[in-house]
N, CA, C and O atoms as a GROMACS GRO file, in nm:
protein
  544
    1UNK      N    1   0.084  -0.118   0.000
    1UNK     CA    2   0.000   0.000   0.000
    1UNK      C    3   0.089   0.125   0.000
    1UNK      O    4   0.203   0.125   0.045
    2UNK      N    5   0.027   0.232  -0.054
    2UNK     CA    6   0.113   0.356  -0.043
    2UNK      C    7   0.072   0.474   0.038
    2UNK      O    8  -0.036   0.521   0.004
    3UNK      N    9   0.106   0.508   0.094
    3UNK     CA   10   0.112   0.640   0.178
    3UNK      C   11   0.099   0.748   0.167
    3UNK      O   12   0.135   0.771   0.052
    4UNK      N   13   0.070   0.836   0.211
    4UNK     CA   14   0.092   1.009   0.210
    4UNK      C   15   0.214   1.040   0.308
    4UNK      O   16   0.204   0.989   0.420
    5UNK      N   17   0.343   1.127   0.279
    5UNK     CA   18   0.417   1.113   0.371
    5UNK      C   19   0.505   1.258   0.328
    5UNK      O   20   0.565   1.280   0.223
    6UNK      N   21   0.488   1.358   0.465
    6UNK     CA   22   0.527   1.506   0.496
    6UNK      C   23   0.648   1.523   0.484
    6UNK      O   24   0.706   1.534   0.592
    7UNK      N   25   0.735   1.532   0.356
    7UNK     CA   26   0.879   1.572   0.339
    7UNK      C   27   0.900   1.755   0.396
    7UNK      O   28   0.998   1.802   0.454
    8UNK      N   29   0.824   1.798   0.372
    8UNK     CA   30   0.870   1.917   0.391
    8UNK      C   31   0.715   1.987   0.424
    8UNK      O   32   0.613   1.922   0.398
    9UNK      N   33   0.706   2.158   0.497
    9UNK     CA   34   0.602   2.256   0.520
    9UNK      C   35   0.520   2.234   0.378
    9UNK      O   36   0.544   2.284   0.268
   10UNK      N   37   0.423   2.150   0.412
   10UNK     CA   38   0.343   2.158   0.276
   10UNK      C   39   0.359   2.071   0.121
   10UNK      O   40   0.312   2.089   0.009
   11UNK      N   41   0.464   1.955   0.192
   11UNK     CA   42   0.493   1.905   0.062
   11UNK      C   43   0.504   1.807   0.106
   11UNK      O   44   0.544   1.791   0.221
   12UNK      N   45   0.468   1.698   0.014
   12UNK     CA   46   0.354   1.547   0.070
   12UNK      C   47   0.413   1.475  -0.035
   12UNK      O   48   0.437   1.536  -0.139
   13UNK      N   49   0.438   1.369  -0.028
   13UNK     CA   50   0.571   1.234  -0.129
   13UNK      C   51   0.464   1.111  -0.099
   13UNK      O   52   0.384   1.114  -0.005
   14UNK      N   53   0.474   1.020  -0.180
   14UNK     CA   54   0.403   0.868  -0.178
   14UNK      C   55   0.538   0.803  -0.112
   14UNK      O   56   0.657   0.831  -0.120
   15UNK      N   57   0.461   0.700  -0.042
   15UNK     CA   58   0.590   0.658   0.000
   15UNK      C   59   0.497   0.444  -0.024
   15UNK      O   60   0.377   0.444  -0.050
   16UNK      N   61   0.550   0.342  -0.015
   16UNK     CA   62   0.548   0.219   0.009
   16UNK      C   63   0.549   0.204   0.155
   16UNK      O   64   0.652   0.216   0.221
   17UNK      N   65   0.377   0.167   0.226
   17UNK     CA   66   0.401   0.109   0.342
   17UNK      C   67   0.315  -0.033   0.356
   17UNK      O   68   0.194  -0.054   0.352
   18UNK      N   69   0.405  -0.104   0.371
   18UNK     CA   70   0.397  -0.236   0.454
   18UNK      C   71   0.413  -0.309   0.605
   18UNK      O   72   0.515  -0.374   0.626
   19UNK      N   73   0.351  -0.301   0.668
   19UNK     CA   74   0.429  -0.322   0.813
   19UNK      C   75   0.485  -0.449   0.818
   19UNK      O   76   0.534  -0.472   0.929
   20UNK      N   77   0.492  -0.516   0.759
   20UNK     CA   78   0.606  -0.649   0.754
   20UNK      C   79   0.738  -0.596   0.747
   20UNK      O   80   0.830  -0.634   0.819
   21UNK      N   81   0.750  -0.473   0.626
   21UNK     CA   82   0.922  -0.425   0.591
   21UNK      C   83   0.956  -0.339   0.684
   21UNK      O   84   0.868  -0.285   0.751
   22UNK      N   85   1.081  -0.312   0.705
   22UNK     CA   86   1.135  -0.236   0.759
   22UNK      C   87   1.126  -0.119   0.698
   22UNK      O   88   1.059  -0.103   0.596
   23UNK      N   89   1.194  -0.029   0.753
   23UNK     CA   90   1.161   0.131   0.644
   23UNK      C   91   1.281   0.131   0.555
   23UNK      O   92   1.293   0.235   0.491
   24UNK      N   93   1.395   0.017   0.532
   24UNK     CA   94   1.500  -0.008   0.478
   24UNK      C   95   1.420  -0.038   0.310
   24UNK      O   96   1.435   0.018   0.202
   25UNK      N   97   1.329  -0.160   0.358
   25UNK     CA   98   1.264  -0.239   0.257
   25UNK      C   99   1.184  -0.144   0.211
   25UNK      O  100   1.211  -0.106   0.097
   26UNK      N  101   1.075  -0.083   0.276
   26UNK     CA  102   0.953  -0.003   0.250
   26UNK      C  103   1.050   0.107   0.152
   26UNK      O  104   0.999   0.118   0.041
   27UNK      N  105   1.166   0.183   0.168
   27UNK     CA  106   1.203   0.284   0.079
   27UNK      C  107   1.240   0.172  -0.061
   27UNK      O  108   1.156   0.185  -0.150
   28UNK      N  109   1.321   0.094  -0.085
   28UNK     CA  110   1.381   0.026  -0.221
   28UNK      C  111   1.233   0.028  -0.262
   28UNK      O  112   1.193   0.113  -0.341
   29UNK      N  113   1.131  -0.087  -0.197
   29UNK     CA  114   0.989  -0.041  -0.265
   29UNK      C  115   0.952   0.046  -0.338
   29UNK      O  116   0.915   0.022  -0.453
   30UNK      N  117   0.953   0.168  -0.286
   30UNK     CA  118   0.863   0.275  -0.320
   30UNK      C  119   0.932   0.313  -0.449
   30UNK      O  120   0.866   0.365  -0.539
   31UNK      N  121   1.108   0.281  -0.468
   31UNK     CA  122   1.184   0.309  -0.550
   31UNK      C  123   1.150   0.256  -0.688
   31UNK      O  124   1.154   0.312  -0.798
   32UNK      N  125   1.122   0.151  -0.658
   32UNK     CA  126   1.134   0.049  -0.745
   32UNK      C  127   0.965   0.072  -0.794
   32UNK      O  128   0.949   0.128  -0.902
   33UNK      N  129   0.863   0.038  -0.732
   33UNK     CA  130   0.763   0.094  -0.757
   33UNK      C  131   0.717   0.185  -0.862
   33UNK      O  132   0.657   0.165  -0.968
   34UNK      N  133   0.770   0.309  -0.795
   34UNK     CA  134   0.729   0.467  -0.857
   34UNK      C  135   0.818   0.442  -1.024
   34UNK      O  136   0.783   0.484  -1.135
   35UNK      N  137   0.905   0.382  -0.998
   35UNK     CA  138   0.987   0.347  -1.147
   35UNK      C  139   0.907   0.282  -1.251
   35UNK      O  140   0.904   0.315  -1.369
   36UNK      N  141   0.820   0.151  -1.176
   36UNK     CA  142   0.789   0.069  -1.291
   36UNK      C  143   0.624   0.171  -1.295
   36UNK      O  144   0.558   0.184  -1.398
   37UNK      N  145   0.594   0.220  -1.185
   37UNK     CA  146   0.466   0.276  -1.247
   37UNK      C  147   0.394   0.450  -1.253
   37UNK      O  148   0.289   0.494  -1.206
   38UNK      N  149   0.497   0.514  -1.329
   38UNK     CA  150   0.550   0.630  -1.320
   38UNK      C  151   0.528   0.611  -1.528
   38UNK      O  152   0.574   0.512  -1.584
   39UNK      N  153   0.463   0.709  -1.596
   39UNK     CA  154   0.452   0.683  -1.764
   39UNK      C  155   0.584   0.770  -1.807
   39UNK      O  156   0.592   0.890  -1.782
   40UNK      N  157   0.661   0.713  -1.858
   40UNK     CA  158   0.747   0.769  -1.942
   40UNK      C  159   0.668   0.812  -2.075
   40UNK      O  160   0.582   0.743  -2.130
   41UNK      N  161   0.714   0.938  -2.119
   41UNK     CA  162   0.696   0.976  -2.261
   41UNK      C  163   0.780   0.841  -2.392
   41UNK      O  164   0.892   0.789  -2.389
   42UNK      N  165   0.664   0.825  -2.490
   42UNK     CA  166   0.654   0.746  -2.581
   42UNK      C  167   0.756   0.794  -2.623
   42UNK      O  168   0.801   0.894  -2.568
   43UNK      N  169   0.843   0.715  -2.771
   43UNK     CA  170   0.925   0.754  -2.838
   43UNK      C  171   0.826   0.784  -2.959
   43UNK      O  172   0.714   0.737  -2.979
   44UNK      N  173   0.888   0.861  -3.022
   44UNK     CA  174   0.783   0.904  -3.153
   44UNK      C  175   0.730   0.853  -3.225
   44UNK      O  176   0.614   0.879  -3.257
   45UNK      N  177   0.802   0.762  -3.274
   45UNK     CA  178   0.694   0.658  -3.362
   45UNK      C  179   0.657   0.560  -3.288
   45UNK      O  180   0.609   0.477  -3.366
   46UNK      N  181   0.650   0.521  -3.184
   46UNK     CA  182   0.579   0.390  -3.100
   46UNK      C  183   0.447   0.410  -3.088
   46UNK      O  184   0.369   0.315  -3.088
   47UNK      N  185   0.400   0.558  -3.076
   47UNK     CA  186   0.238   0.548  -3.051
   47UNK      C  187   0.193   0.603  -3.159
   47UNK      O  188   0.246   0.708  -3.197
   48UNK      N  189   0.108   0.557  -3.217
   48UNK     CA  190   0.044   0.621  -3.363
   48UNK      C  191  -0.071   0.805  -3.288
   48UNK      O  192  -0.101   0.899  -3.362
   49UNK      N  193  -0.084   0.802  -3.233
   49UNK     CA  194  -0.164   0.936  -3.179
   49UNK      C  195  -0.036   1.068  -3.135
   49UNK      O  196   0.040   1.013  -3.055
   50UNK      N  197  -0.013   1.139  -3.147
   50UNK     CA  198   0.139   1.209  -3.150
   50UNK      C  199   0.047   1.249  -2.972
   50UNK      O  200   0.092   1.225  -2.860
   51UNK      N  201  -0.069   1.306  -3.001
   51UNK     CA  202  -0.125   1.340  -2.814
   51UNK      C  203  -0.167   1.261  -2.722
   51UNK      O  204  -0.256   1.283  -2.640
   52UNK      N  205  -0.088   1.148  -2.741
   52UNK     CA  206  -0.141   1.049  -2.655
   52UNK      C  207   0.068   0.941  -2.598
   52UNK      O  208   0.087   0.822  -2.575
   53UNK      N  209   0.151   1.040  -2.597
   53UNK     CA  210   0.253   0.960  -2.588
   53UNK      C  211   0.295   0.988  -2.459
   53UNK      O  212   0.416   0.976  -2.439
   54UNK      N  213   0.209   1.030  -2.346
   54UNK     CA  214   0.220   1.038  -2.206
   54UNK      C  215   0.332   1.131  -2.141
   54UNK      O  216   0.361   1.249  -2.160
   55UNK      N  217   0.379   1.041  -2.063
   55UNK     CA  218   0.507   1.126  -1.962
   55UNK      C  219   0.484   1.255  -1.844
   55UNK      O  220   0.421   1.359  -1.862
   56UNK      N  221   0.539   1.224  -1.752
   56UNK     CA  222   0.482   1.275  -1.629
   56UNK      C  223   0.529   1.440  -1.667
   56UNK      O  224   0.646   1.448  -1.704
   57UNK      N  225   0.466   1.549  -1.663
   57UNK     CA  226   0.449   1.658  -1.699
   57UNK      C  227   0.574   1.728  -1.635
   57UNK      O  228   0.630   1.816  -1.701
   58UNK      N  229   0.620   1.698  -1.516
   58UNK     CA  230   0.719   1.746  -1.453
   58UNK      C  231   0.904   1.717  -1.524
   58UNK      O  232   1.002   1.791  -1.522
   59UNK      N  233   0.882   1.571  -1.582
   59UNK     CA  234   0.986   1.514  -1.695
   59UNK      C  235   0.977   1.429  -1.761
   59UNK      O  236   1.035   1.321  -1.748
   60UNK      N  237   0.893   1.463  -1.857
   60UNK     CA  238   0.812   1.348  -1.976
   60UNK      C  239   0.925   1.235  -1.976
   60UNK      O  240   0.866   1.128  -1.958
   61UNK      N  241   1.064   1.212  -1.989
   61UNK     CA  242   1.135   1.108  -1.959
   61UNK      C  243   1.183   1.026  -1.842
   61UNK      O  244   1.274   0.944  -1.851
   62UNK      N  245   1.106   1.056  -1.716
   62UNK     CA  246   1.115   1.017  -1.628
   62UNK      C  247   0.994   0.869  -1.586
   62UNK      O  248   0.875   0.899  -1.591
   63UNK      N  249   1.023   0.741  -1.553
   63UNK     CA  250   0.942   0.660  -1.548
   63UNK      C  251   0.991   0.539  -1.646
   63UNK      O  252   1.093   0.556  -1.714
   64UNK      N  253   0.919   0.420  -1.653
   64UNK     CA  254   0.924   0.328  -1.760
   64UNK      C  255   0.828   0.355  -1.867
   64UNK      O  256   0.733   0.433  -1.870
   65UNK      N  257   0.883   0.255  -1.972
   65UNK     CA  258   0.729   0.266  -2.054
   65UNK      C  259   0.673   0.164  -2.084
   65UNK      O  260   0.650   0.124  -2.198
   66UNK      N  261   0.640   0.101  -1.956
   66UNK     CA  262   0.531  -0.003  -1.986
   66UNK      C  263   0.432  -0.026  -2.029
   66UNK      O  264   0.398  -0.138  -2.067
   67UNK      N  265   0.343   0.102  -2.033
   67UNK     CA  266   0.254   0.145  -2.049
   67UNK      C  267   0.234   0.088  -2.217
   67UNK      O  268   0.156   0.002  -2.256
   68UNK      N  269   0.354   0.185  -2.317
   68UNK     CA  270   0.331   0.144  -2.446
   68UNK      C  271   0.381  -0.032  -2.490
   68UNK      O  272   0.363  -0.089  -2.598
   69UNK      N  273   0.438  -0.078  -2.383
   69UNK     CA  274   0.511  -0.233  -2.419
   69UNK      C  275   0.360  -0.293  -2.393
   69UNK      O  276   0.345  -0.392  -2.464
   70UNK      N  277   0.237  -0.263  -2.310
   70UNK     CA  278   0.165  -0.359  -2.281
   70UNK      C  279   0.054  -0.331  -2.426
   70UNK      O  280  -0.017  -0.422  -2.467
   71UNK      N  281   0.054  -0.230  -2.474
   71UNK     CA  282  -0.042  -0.217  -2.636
   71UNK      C  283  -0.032  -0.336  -2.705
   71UNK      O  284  -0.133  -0.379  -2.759
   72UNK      N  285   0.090  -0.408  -2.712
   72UNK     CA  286   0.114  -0.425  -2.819
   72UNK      C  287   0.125  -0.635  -2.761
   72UNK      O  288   0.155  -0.669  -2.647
   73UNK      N  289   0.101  -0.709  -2.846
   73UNK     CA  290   0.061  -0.871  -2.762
   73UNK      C  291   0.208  -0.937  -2.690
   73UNK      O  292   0.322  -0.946  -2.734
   74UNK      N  293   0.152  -0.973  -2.574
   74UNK     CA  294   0.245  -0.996  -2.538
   74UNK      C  295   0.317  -1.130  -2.584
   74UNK      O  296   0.237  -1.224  -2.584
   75UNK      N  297   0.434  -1.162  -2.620
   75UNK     CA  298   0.450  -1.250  -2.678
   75UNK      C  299   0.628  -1.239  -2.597
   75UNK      O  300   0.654  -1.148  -2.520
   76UNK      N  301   0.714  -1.332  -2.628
   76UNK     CA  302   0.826  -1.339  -2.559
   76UNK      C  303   0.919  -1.207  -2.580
   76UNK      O  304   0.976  -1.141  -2.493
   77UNK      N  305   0.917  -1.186  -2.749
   77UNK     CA  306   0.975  -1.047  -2.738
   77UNK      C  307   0.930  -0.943  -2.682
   77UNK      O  308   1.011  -0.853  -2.662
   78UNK      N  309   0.775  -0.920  -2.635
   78UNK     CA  310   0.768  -0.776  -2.549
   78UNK      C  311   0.814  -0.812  -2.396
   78UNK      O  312   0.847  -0.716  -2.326
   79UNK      N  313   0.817  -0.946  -2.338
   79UNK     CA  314   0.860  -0.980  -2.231
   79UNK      C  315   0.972  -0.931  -2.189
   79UNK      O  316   0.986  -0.852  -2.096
   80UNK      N  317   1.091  -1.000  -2.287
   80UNK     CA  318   1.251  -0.932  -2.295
   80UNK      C  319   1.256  -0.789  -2.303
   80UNK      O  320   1.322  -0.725  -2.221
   81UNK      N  321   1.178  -0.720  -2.416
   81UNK     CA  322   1.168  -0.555  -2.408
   81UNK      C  323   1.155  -0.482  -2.270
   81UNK      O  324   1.234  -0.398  -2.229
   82UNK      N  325   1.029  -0.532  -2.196
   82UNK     CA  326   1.000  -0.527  -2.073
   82UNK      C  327   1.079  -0.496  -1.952
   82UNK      O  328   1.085  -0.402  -1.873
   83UNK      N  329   1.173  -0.682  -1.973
   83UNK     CA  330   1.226  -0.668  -1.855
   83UNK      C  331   1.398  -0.533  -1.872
   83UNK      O  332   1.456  -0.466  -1.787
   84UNK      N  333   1.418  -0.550  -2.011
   84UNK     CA  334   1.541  -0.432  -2.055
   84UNK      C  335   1.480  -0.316  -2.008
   84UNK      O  336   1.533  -0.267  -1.909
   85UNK      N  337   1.374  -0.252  -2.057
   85UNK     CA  338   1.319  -0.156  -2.029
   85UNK      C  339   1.342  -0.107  -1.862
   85UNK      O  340   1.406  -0.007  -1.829
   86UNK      N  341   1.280  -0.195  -1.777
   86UNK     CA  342   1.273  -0.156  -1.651
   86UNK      C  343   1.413  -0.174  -1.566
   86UNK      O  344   1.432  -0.115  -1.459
   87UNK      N  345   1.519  -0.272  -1.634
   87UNK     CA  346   1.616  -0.263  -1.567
   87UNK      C  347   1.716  -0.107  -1.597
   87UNK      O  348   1.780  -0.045  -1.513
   88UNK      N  349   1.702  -0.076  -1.742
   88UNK     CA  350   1.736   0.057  -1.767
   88UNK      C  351   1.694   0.195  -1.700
   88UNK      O  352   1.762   0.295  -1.677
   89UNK      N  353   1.556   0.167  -1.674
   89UNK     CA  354   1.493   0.308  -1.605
   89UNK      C  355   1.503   0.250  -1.472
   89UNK      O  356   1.395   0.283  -1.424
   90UNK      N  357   1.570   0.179  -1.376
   90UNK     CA  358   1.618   0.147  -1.250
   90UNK      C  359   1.722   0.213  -1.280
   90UNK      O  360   1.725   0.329  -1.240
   91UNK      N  361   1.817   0.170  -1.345
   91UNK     CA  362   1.965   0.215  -1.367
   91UNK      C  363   1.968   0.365  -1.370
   91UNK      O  364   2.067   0.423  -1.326
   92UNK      N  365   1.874   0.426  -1.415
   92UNK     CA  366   1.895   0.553  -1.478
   92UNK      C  367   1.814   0.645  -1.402
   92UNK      O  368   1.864   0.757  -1.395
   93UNK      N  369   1.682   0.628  -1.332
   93UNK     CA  370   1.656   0.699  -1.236
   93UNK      C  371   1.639   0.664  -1.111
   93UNK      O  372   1.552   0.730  -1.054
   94UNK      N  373   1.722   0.538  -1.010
   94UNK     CA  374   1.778   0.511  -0.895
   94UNK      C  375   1.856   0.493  -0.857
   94UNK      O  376   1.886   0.375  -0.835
   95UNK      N  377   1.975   0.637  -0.811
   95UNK     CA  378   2.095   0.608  -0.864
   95UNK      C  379   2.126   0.530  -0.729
   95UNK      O  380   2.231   0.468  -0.748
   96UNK      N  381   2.066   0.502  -0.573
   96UNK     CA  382   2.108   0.428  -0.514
   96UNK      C  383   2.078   0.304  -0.516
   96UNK      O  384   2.053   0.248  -0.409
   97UNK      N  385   2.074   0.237  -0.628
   97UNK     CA  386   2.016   0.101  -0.647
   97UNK      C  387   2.119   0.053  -0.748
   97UNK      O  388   2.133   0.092  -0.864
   98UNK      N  389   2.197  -0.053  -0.672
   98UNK     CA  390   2.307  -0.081  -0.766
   98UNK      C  391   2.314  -0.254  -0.826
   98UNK      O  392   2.232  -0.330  -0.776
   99UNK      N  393   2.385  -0.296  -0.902
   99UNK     CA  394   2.379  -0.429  -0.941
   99UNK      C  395   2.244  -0.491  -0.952
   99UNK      O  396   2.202  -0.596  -0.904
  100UNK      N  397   2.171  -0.379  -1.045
  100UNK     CA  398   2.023  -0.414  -1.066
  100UNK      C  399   1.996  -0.558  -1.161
  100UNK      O  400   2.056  -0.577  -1.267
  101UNK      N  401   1.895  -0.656  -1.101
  101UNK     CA  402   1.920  -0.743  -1.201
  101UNK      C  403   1.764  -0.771  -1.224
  101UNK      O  404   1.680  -0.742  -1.139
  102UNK      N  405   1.734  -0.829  -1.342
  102UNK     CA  406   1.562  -0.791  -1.327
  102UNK      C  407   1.521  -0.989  -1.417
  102UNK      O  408   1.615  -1.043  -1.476
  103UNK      N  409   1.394  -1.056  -1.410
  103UNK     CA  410   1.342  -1.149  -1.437
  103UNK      C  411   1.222  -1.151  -1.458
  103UNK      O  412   1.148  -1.059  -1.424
  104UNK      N  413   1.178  -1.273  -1.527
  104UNK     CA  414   1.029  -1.268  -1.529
  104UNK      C  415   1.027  -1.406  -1.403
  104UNK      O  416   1.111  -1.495  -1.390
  105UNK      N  417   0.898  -1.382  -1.320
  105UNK     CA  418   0.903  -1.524  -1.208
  105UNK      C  419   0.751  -1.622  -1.244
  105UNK      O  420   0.637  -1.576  -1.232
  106UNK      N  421   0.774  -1.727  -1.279
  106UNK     CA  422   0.672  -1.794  -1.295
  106UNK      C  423   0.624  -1.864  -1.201
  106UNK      O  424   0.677  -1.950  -1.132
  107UNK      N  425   0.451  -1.795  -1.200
  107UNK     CA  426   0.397  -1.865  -1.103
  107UNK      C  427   0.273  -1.924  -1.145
  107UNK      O  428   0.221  -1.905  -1.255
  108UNK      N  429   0.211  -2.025  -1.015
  108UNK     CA  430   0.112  -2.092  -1.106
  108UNK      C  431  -0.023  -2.017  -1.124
  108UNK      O  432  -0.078  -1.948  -1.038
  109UNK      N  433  -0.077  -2.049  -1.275
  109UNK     CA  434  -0.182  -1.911  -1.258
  109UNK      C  435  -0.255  -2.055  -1.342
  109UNK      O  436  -0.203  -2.164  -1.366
  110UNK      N  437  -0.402  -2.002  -1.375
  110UNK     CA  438  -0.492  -2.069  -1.400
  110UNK      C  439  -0.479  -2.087  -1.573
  110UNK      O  440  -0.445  -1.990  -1.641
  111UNK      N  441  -0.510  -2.217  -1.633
  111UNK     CA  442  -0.454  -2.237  -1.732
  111UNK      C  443  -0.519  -2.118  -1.844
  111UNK      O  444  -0.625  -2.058  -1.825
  112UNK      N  445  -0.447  -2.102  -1.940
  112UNK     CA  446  -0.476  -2.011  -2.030
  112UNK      C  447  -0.445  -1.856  -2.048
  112UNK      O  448  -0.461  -1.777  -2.141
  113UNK      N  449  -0.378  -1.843  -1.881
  113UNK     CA  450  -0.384  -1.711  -1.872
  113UNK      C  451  -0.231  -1.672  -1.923
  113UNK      O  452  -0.127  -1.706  -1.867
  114UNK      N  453  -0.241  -1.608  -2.021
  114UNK     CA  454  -0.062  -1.562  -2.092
  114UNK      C  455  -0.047  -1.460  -2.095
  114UNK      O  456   0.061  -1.425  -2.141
  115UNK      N  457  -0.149  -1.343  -2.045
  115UNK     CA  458  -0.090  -1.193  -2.032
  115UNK      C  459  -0.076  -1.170  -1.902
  115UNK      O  460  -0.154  -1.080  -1.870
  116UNK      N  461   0.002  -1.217  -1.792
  116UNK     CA  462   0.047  -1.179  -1.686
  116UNK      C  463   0.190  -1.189  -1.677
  116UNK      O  464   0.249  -1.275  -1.742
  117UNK      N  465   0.241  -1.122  -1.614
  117UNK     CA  466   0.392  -1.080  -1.611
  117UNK      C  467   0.402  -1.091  -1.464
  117UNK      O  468   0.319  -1.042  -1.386
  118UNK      N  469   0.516  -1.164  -1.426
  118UNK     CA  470   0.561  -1.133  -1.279
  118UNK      C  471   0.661  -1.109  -1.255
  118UNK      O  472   0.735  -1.206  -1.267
  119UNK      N  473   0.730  -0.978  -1.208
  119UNK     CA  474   0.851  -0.933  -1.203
  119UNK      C  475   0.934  -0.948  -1.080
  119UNK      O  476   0.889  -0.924  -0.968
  120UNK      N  477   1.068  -0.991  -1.107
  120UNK     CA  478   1.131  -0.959  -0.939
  120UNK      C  479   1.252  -0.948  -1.005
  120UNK      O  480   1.313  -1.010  -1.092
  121UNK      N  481   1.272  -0.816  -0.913
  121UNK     CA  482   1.388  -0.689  -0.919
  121UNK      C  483   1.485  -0.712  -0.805
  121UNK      O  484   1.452  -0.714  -0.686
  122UNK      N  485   1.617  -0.729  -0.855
  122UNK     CA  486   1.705  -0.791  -0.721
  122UNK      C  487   1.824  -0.695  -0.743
  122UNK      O  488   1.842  -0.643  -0.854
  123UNK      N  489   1.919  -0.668  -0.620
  123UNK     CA  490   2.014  -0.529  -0.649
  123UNK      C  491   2.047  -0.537  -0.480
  123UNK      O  492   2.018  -0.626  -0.400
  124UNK      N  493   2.131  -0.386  -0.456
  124UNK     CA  494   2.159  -0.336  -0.363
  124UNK      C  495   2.097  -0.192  -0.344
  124UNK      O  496   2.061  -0.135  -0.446
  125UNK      N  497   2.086  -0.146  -0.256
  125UNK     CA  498   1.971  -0.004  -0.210
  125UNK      C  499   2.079   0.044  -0.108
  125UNK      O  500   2.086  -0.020  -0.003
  126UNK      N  501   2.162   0.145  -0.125
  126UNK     CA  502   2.246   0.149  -0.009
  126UNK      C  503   2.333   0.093   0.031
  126UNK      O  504   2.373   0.130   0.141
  127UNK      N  505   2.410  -0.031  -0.043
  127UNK     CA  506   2.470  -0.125  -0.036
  127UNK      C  507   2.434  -0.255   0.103
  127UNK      O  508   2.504  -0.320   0.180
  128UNK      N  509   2.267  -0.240   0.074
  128UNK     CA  510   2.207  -0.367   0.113
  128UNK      C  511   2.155  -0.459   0.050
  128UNK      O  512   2.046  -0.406   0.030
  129UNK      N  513   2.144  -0.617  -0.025
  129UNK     CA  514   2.045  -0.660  -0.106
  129UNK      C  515   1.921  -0.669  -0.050
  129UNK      O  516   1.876  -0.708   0.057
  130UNK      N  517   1.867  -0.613  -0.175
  130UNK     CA  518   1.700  -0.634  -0.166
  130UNK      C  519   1.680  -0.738  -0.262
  130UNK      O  520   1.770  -0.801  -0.317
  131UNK      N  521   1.488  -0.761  -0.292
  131UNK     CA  522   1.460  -0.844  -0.360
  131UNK      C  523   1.318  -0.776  -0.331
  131UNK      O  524   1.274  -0.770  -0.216
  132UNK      N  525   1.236  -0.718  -0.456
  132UNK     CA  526   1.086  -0.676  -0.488
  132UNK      C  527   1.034  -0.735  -0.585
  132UNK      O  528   1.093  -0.746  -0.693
  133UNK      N  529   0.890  -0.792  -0.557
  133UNK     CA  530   0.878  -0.858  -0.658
  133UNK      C  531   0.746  -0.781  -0.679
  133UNK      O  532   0.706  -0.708  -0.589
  134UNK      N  533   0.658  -0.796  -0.826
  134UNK     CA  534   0.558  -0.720  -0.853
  134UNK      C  535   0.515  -0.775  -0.999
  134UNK      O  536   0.566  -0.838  -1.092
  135UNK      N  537   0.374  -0.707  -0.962
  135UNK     CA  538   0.274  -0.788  -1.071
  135UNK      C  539   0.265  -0.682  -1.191
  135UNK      O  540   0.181  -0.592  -1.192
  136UNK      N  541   0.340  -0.698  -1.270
  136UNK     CA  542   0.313  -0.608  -1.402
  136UNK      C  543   0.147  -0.579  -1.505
  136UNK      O  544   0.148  -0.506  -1.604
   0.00000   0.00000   0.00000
């Protein structure tokens, strides 16, 4: 679950709270999180609508773009795109998250079902390992 949480006089941040994690765990979360679900601006020709290629208004290149990888069927190559994708925008906007390594995790789901993705993101946060896993 996510939070409302008072960084500063009047200025309010999402944060990842779980009471199982520590606030060690609960921050890589929120990191890792806000990354995979944060819209990066489209590249130009990926979305056929030129006003519809997203990106968070504050830095249209900030975020992943999962958003436009899930348009399109998922099949093994958007999987691989996927998981490149999100290990790059880890790399590139968490700079305390190091030896990022990213997977798809298979779990058992009910037969037929082939558009689910299960991700787990493994690294250091501070030079601690973590391990987040999440439902794409």
């Amino acid at each position: 679950m996510l939070k409302l949480v008072q960084t500063d006089w009047g200025v309010f941040d999402l944060a990842f709270d779980d009471p199982a994690l520590d606030d060690a765990d609960a921050a890589v979360a929120t990191l890792v999180y806000g990354v995979l679900f944060t819209d990066a601006e489209a590249p130009a020709g990926r979305v056929a609508d030129s006003f519809d290629r997203r990106g968070w208004y504050a830095d249209p290149s900030r975020g992943s773009g999962l958003w436009h990888v899930r348009r399109q069927p998922l099949n093994s190559n958007a999987r691989r795109e996927a998981l490149a994708m999100i290990r790059t925008a880890l790399t590139a906007r968490a700079p305390a998250l190091t030896d990022i390594q990213t997977q798809e995790v298979t779990l058992a789901e009910p037969a037929g079902n082939v558009s689910s993705v299960f991700l787990e993101v493994t690294g250091y946060h501070n030079g601690r390992k973590f391990i987040v896993r999440a439902p794409l």
